[in-house]
Phi, psi and omega in degrees: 000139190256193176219122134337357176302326170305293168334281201297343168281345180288337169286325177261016192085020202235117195298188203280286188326306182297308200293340222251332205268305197293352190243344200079075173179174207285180187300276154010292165333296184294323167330295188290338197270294230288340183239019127108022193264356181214155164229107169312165178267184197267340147322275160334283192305339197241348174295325206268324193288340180264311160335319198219036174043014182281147151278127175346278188316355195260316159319301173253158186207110176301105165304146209230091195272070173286000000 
């Protein structure tokens, strides 16, 4: 799954560390969702996705293998 999270944090001035602190989770976390090694649960995902006033689809992006 890929994600937009980098982007959107480059929009607000914001390291790895500042998103894992506004949302609750480790650095490590965020690390792993941006570089595709982990899929957040739907919790997560909608925690991050409200954080950056976005809709989930507009943050993840479901990969298809058609």
């Amino acid at each position: 799954m890929k994600n937009n999270i980098k982007v959107e944090r480059a929009k607000k001035d914001m390291t790895q560390e500042d998103l894992a602190k506004e949302i609750g989770v480790s650095r490590q976390t965020i690390i792993s969702i941006e570089s595709g090694k982990y899929v957040p649960s739907t919790i997560l995902a909608l925690k991050i996705a409200l954080y950056f006033k976005l809709s989930v689809e507009e943050i993840f992006i479901l990969e298809t293998n058609d």
